[in-house]
N, C-alpha and C positions, 0 to 999 in steps of 0.2 A: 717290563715294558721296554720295549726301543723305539728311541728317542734321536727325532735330527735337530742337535741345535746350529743354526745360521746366525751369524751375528761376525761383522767383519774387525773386530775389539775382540783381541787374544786375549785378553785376562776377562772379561765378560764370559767367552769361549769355556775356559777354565775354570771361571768360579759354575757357571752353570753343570757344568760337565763333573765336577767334583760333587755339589750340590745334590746333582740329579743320580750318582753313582752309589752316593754312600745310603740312597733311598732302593738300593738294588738295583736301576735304569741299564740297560746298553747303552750309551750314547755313543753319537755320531755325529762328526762337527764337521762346519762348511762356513769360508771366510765370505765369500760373494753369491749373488742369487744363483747364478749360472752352474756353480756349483752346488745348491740347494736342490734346486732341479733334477740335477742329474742323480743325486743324492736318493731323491723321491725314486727315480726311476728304475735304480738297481734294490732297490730294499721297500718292495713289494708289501713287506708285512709292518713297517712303520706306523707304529703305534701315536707317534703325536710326533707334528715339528714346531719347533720353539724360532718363530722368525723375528730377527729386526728389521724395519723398514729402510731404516737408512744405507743400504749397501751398496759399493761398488759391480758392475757389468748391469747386474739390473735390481731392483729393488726387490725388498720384500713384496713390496706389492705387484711386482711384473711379475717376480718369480711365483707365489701364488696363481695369478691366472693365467699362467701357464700352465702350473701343476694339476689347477681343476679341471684341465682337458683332459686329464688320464686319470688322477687319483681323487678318490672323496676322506684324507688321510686328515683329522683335524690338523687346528693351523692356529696359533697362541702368538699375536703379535708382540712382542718387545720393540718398544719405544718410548724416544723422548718428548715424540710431538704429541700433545692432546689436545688440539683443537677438535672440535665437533667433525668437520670437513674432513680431518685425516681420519678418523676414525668410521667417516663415513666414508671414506676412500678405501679401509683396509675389510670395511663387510662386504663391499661389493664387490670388492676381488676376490670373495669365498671363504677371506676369515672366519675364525667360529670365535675366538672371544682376541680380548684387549688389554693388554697391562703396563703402565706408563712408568717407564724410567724414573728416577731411582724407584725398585721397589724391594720388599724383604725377600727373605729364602722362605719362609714359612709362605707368605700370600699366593708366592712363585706353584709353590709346592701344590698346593691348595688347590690354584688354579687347572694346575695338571692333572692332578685325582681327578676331578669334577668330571672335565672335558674327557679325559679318556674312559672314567666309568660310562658317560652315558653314550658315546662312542661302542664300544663296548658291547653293552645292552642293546645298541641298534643293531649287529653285525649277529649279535648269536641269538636274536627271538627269531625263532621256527614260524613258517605259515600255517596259520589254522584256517580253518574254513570257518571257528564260532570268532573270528578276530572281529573288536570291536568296531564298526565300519562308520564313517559320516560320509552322509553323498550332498556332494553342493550342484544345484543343477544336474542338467542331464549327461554331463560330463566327466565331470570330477568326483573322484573318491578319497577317500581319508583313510589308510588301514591305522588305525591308533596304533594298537599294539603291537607293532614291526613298525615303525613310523616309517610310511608310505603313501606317498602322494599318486595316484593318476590320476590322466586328462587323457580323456576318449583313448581311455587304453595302454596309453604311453606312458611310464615310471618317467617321472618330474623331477629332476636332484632338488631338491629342498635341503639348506640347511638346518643345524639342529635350533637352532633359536628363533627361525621362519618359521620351520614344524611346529615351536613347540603356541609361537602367536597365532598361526591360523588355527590352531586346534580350538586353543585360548577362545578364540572367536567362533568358533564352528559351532560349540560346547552353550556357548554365550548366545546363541543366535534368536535376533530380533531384538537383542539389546545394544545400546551404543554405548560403547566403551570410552573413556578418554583415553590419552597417552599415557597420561599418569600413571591412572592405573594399570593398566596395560601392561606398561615399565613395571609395575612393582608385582602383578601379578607371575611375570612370568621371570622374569631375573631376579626376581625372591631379594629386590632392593628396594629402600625409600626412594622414590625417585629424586633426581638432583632437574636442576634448571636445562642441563643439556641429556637430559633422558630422554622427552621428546624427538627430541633430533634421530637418536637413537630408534625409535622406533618409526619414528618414518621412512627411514633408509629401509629396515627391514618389511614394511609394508609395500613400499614401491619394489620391491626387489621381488616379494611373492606377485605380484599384479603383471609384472614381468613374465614370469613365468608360469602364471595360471589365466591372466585376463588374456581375451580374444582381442582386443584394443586397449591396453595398460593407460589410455591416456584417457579414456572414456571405459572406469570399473563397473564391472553388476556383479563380482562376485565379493568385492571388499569394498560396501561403499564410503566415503567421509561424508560422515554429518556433521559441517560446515560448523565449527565454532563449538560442536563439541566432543568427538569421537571418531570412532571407525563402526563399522556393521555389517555381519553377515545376515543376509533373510533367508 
């Protein structure tokens, strides 16, 4: 695997890099976003970047949506902020997951498997013609198996945890879902008190980029006090 770690902390820098090396990795280190960036833009086949938020020039999370203009490359934030609000800060910049300061080398690791297997899996399933399809309205389609979105034609960037809730819902439909569960069906955790939060961000983020009026949904609706629903 090759790997960009960002984080503007030499020895964070180095235990990762050491970390990440003795598991076989490439890495590849960048002290500030500006540098992450550029990082992203010469090394095309980047398998996973390991960002911190707090960086000098511009932030993990500048640098991020910057990067989702050219690359769909995952993106593992390192941080020490976990409020709800940062973490809805760093999905809607195109992060694919979250992992809060102080953490182990094992969780670290862990984390990186996941994201990059199913990464991965999305880059090397072949198109078939018998691929599993869900059509929402007269517009939207669903290829499950190559997880791929279109809307009147157009391939959608959906990320991997968008993908995997509207499918969640697609699969689900005519039933209303809570957060809760939601949360727990699809990140395969108990849910906690700010999991909700979590999954709102990534709701509004698909409505974004599937609703014709994100402010006024018909293809995710909320049913008021207790769920989400596709019909």
């Amino acid at each position: 695997m090759k790997i960009l770690v960002a984080d503007d902390e030499r020895e964070i820098r180095n235990v990762l890099r050491l970390l990440l090396e003795r598991e076989g990795c490439e890495v590849i280190l960048a002290s500030n976003g500006n540098d992450a960036v550029r990082a992203v833009e010469k090394n095309p086949d980047l398998d996973l970047c390991i960002m911190d938020i707090m960086m000098p020039r511009l932030t993990g999370v500048e640098a991020t949506a910057h990067i989702r203009e050219f690359s769909n490359v995952p993106i593992l934030f390192l941080t020490a902020k976990s409020l709800d609000a940062d973490r809805a800060e760093a999905y809607r910049a195109g992060g694919d997951d979250y992992l809060v300061k102080p953490f182990s080398g094992p969780e670290l690791l862990l984390k990186v498997d996941a994201i990059v297997r199913r990464y991965n899996q999305y880059r090397s399933k072949p198109l078939a013609e018998d691929a599993d399809t869900i059509r929402l309205g007269s517009d939207i389609t669903i290829a499950v198996s190559h997880r791929e979105v279109h809307k009147g034609g157009v391939s959608i960037d959906i990320r991997d945890k968008e993908f995997d809730v509207l499918v969640y819902l697609a699969k689900n439909r005519g039933t209303t879902i809570s957060a809760p569960d939601l949360y727990q069906a699809v990140w395969n955790e108990m849910p906690l008190p700010s999991s909700s939060n979590t999954v709102t961000v990534h709701i509004l983020n698909l409505r974004r980029k599937l609703e014709d009026v994100p402010s006024s949904p018909k293809v995710i609706r909320t049913i008021w006090g207790k769920g989400y629903q596709i019909d």
